[in-house]
C-alpha positions in Angstrom: 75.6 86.0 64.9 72.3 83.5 64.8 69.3 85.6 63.6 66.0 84.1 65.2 63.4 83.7 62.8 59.9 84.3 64.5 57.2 81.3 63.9 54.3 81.9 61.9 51.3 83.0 63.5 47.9 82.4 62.2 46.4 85.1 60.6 43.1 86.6 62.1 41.5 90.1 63.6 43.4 92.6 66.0 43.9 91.9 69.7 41.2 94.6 69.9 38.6 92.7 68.5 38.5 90.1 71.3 35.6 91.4 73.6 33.9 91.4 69.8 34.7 87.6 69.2 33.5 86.5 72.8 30.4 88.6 72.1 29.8 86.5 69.0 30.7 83.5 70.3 27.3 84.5 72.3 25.2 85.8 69.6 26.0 84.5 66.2 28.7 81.8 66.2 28.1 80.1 62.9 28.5 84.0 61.8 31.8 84.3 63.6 33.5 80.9 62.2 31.7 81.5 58.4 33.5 85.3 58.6 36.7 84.2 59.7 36.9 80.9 57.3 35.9 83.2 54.3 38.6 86.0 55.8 41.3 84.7 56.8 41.8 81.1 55.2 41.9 77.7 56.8 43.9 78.7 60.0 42.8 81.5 62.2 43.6 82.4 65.3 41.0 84.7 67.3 41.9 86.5 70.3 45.2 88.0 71.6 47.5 86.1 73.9 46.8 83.2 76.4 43.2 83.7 75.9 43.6 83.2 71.8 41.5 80.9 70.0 43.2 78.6 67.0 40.4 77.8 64.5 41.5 75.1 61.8 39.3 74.7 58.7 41.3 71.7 56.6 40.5 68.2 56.5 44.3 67.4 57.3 43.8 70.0 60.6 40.8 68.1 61.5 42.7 64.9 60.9 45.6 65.6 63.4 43.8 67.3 66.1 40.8 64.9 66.1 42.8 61.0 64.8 46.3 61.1 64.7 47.2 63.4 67.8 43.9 63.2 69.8 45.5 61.9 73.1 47.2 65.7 72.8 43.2 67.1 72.9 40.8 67.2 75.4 37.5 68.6 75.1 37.8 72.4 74.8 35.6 75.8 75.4 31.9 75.0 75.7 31.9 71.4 76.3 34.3 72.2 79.5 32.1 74.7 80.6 29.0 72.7 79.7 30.6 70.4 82.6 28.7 72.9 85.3 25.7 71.8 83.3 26.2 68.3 82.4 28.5 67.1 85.0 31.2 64.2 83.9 29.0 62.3 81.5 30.0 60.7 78.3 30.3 63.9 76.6 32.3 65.8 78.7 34.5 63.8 80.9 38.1 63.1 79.9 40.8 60.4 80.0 40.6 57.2 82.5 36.6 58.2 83.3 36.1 58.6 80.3 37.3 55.0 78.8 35.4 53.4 81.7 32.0 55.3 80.9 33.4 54.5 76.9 33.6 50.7 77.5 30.2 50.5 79.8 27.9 52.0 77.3 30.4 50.9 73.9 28.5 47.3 74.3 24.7 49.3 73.7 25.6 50.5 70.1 27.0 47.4 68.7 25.8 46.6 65.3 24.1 43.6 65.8 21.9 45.0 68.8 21.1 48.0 67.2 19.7 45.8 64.3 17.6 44.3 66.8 16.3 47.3 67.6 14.8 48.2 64.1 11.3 47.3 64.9 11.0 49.3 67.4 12.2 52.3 66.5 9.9 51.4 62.9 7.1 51.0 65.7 8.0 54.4 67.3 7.7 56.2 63.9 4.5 54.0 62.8 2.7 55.7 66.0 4.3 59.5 65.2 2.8 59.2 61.2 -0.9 58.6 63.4 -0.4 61.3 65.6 0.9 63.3 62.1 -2.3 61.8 60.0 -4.4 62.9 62.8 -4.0 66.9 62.1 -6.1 68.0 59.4 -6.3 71.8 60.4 -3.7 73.8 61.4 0.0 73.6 62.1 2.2 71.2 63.9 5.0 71.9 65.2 7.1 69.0 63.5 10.3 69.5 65.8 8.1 69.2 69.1 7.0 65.6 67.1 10.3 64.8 66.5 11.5 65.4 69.8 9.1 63.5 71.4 9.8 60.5 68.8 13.4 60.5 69.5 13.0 60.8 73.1 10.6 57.5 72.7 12.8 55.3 71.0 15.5 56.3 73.2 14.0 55.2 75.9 12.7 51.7 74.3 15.7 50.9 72.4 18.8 51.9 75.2 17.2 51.7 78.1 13.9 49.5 78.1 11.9 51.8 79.6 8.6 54.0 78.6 9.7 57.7 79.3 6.5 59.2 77.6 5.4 60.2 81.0 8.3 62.2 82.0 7.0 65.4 79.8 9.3 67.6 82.2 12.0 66.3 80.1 11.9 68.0 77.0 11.5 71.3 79.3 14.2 70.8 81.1 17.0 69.5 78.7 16.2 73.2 77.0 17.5 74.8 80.3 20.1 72.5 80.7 21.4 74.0 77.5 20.6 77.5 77.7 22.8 77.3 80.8 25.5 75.3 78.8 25.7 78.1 76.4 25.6 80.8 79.1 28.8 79.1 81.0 30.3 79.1 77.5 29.7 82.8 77.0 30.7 84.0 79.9 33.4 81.3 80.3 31.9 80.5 83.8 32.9 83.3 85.8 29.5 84.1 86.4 29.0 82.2 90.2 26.4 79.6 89.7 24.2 81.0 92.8 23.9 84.5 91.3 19.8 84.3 90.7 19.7 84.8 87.1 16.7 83.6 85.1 19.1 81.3 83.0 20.4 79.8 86.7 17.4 79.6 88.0 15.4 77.8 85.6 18.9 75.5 85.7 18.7 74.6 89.0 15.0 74.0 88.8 15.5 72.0 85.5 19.1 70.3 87.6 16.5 68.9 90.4 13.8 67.7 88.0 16.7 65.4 86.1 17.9 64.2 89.3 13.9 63.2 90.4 14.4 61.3 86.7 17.2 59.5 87.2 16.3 58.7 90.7 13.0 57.0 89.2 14.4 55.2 86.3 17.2 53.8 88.9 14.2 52.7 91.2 12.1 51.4 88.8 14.4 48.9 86.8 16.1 47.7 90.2 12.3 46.4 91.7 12.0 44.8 88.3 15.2 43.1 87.7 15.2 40.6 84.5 18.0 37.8 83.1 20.3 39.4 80.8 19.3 43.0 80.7 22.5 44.3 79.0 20.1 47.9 78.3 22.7 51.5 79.1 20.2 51.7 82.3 21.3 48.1 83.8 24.2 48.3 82.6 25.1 52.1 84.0 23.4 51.0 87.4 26.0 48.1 87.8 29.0 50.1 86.9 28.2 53.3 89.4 26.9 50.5 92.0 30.9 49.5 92.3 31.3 52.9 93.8 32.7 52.7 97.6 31.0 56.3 98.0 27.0 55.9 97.4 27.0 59.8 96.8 29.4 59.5 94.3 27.6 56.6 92.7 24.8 58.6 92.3 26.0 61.4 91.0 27.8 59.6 88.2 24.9 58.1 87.7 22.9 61.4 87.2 25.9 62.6 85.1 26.2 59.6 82.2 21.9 58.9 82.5 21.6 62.9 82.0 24.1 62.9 79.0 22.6 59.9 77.5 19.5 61.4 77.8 20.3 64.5 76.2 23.1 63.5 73.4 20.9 60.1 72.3 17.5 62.3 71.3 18.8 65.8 70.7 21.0 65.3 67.7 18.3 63.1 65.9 15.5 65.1 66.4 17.9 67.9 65.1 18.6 66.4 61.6 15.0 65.3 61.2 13.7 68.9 61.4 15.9 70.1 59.1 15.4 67.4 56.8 11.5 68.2 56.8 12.5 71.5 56.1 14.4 71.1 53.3 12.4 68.2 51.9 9.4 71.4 52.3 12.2 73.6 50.2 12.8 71.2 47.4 10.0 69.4 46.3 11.6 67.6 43.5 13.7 65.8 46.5 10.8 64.6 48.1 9.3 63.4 45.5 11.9 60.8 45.1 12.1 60.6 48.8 8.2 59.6 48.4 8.4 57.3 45.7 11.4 55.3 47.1 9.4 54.7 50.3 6.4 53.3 48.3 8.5 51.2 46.1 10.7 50.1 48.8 8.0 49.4 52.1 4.9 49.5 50.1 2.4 49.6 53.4 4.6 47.8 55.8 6.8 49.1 58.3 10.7 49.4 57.4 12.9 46.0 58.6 17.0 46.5 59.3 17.4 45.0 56.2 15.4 47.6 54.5 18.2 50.6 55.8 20.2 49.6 52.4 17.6 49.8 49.8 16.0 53.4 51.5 19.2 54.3 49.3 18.2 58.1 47.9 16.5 58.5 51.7 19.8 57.3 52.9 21.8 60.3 50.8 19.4 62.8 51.6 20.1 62.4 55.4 23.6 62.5 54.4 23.4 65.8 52.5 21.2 67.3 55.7 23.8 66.5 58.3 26.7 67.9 56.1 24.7 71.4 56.0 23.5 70.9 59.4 25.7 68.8 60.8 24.1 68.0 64.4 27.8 68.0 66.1 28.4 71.8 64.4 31.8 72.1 66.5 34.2 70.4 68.0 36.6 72.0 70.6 40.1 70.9 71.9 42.0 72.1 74.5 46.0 71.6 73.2 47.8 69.3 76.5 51.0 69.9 75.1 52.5 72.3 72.3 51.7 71.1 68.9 52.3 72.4 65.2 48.9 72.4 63.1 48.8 72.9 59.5 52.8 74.6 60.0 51.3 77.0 62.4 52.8 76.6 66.4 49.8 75.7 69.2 50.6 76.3 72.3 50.0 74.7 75.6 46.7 75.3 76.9 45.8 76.6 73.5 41.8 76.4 72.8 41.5 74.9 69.4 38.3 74.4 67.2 37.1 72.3 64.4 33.5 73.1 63.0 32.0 70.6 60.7 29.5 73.4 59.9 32.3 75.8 57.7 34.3 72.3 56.7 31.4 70.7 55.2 30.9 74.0 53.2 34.4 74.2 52.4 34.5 75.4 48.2 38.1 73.3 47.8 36.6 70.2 48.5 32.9 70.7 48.0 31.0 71.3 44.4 28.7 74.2 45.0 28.8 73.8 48.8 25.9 75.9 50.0 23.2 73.8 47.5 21.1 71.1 48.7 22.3 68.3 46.5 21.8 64.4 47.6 23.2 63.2 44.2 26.6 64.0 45.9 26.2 61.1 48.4 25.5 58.1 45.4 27.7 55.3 45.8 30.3 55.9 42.8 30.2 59.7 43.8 31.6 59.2 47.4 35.3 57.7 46.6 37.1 60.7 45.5 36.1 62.9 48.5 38.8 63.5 51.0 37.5 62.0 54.0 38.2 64.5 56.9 36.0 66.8 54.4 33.0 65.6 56.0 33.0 64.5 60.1 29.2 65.2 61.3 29.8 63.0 63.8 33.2 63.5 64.8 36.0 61.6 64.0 38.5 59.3 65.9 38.7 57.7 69.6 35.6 60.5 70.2 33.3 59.4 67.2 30.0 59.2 68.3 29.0 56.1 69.6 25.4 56.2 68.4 25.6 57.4 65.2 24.4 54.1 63.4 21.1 54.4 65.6 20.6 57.9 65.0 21.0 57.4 61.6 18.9 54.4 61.1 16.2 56.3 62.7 16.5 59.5 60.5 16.2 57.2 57.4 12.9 55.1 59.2 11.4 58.4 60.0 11.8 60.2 56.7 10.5 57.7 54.6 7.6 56.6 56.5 6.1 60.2 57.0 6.6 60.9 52.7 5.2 57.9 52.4 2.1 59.2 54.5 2.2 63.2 54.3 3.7 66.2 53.2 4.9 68.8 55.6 5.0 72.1 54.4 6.3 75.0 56.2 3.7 77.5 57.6 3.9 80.6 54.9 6.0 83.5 56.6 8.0 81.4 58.8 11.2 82.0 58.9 13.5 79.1 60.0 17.0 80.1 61.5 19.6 77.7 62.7 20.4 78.2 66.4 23.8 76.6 67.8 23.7 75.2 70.7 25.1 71.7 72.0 23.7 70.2 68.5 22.4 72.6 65.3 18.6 72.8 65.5 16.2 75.5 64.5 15.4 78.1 66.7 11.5 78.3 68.2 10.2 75.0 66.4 9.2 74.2 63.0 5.2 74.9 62.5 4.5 72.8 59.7 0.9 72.1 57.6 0.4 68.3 56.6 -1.2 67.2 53.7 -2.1 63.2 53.1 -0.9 61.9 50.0 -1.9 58.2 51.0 
C-alpha cells in the first residue's frame, strides 16, 4: 500500500483570520508582515485557500522568486491593482510590453548620461538650500521641499523640460496613490464609477495627468532639436509607431505618468527620512556636515565628487535599508513552484518585503539601530547579498537607482553643509506605506544656519 505524504504547508494564522489580514493589509501593513515575520518564521502563508498569500522572508526566497526564477513571477497584489490607477506603464506592465517600454527608457539611465547630468541635479539642490536659507521663522515642511526638488530635476535631467509650473502635480500623484491603495484593499471589486471621495478625486486627478502629458507631448514636438535622446523624445517616438493614435496616447499617458510618479517619489522618500534621522542622531550629522565641508568646500558637488561623499554615501545606504523606498515587492506565481521547500501554487500571490528582510536579526547586527558604519567598504563583503534589495533585484531592478541615489547623496550634503533641520518638537513622524515608504502628513522641520 503507498502512503501519501502530505507537502508542507507554510505555517501562519487560521483561515479565520483572513477578513483580519485584508483589513491590515488596509490599515497597517508594515504591522502585518513585522507580526507574521516575528511569528511565524521566514515562510508564511496568510489566508486560506486560493485567496492565500505566501510571504517569504530569506535572502535565498528573495533570490529565487525575484533572479533565478523571475520569468515564473509577474507583478502581484497592489501593483496589479494599481494598473486601474497607473495604467501599463513601466511599473506595472508585464512581459513583451514590458521589454519594449524596458529597452526605450533602459538608454536614459545609462552611466555615462547620468554623469552628465550631475550639474544639474547639483544646480537643482544649490537653488532648494536658498529657498531652505531663506526661512528664518517657523517650520518648513522639508518633504514638500524635497518633493518639489525631485520633481525638478526629474524634469531637467529625463525629460529636458521645466515642470515647475505644473503645481497640480504633486496634488494629483497623491490621489493617484490613494486610489492605488484603495484598489489594493478592496482588491478592485469596488466599480471604478461608484462616486467615492477616493474615485472622485481619481478621476479628477486621472484628467489633470492626461492635460500633463498632453502638454509636455505638444510642447517638445513644436520644438524639436538634433539628438534629443531625453525619456520624453524618446517615449514620443516609440508610442508614435502605434497604427491606433488612441492607443498611442494612452501608452503614452501610461509610461510619462509612471515615469512621473516612480522617478521623484522614491527619492523624495529617502531624503525625508534621512533629514529625519540625521534630526535623531546628531552625532551622524555631524560627520555628514564635516565631510561636506571637507569634501565641496563652497562649491557645488561634480560626478566625480559621488565617491569621496563616502560616510554621506553610507548614510543613504543605512536610510534605505530601514526605509527602503520599494518596501514590498509582490509576485503572482505563473506556474507551481517550490520556495524555501514549501509548494506555491499556480496563481499563488507571493510577497517579498525589503522592509522586514532588511531588519532581519540572522543577517543583520542590531537591525532596528541606525548604524551607517555598517555600510564602510571592508564591512560590506560578508553580507549575504539578497539580505538587502531596496531597489529590487534581478530583470525588475530599478532602472533609476544610480540617479536617485546620486541625488540623495548631492542633496544631503549640500543642505548639512548649509543648515540643520530639526524636527518641530511634538511631531510625531510615522511611516505610511504606500507605492514607496514615506512619512505620513509631511515633515515640519525648523532650520538653523550653520554656514
Amino acid at each position: 500500500m503507498t502512503v501519501l505524504r502530505r507537502r508542507p504547508v507554510p505555517p501562519g494564522p487560521s483561515g479565520l483570520a483572513m477578513l483580519g489580514i485584508l483589513r491590515q493589509l488596509a490599515t497597517d501593513r508594515l504591522g502585518l508582515m513585522t507580526s507574521a515575520a516575528d511569528t511565524y518564521g521566514d515562510a508564511v502563508r496568510l489566508g486560506p485557500g486560493r485567496r492565500a498569500l505566501y510571504f517569504f522572508n530569506h535572502p535565498d526566497h528573495a533570490k529565487h522568486v525575484l533572479t533565478d526564477n523571475s520569468e515564473n513571477y509577474h507583478k502581484g497584489i497592489g501593483l496589479v491593482h494599481a494598473r486601474r490607477a497607473l495604467g501599463d506603464g513601466l511599473l506595472t506592465s508585464e512581459g513583451e510590453l514590458w521589454r519594449k517600454q524596458r529597452k526605450v527608457i533602459q538608454p536614459v539611465f545609462q552611466p555615462r548620461r547620468i554623469a552628465q547630468q550631475a550639474d544639474t541635479v547639483a544646480a537643482e539642490a544649490a537653488h532648494m538650500v536658498e529657498r531652505l536659507r531663506a526661512h528664518r521663522t517657523g517650520t518648513v515642511d522639508v518633504l514638500q521641499e524635497m518633493t518639489g526638488l525631485t520633481l525638478g530635476v526629474l524634469g531637467r535631467t529625463l525629460l529636458d523640460t521645466d515642470l515647475s509650473g505644473f503645481r497640480s502635480l504633486g496634488e494629483a500623484f497623491e490621489s493617484m496613490q490613494d486610489q492605488a491603495m484603495f484598489e489594493m484593499a478592496s482588491m478592485s471589486m469596488v466599480p471604478s464609477w461608484v462616486p467615492l471621495p477616493t474615485q472622485v478625486r481619481f478621476r479628477r486627478a486621472r484628467r489633470e495627468l492626461q492635460r500633463v502629458v498632453d502638454h509636455l507631448v505638444a510642447d517638445r514636438v513644436g520644438r524639436p532639436g538634433p539628438g534629443q535622446d531625453d525619456a520624453l523624445s524618446r517615449l514620443i517616438e516609440s508610442t508614435q509607431r502605434e497604427s491606433d493614435p488612441r492607443v498611442g496616447r494612452q501608452r503614452m499617458r501610461d509610461e510619462l505618468v509612471t515615469l512621473l510618479l516612480a522617478g521623484h517619489e522614491t527619492t523624495a522618500s529617502t531624503l525625508g527620512w534621512t533629514f529625519h534621522l540625521l534630526d535623531r542622531h546628531p552625532q551622524v550629522w555631524e560627520k555628514v556636515h564635516r565631510e561636506a565641508v571637507e569634501v565641496l568646500g563652497d562649491r557645488n558637488p561634480v560626478y566625480e565628487d559621488l565617491h569621496r561623499l563616502e560616510y554621506t554615501g553610507m548614510v543613504i545606504s543605512e536610510v534605505i535599508r530601514l526605509f527602503p523606498p520599494v518596501w514590498m515587492l509582490s509576485r503572482k506565481a505563473q506556474q507551481a513552484d517550490e520556495v524555501g521547500g514549501y509548494p506555491v501554487p499556480a496563481g499563488a500571490d507571493v510577497l517579498i518585503c525589503p522592509y522586514t528582510l532588511h531588519r532581519h536579526r540572522d543577517f543583520w547586527d542590531r537591525p532596528e539601530t541606525f548604524d551607517p558604519e555598517r555600510f564602510r567598504r571592508g564591512a560590506r563583503a560578508d553580507r549575504t547579498r539578497y539580505a538587502y534589495v531596496p531597489f529590487g533585484a534581478g530583470p525588475r531592478f530599478c532602472v533609476g537607482s544610480h540617479l536617485g541615489l546620486m541625488e540623495a547623496v548631492f542633496v544631503t550634503a549640500m543642505v548639512a553643509r548649509a543648515v540643520r533641520l530639526r524636527t518641530r518638537p511634538g511631531y510625531q513622524v510615522v511611516p505610511e506605506p504606500m507605492l514607496s515608504l514615506r512619512i505620513r502628513g509631511g515633515l515640519p522641520m525648523t532650520v538653523e544656519h550653520v554656514s
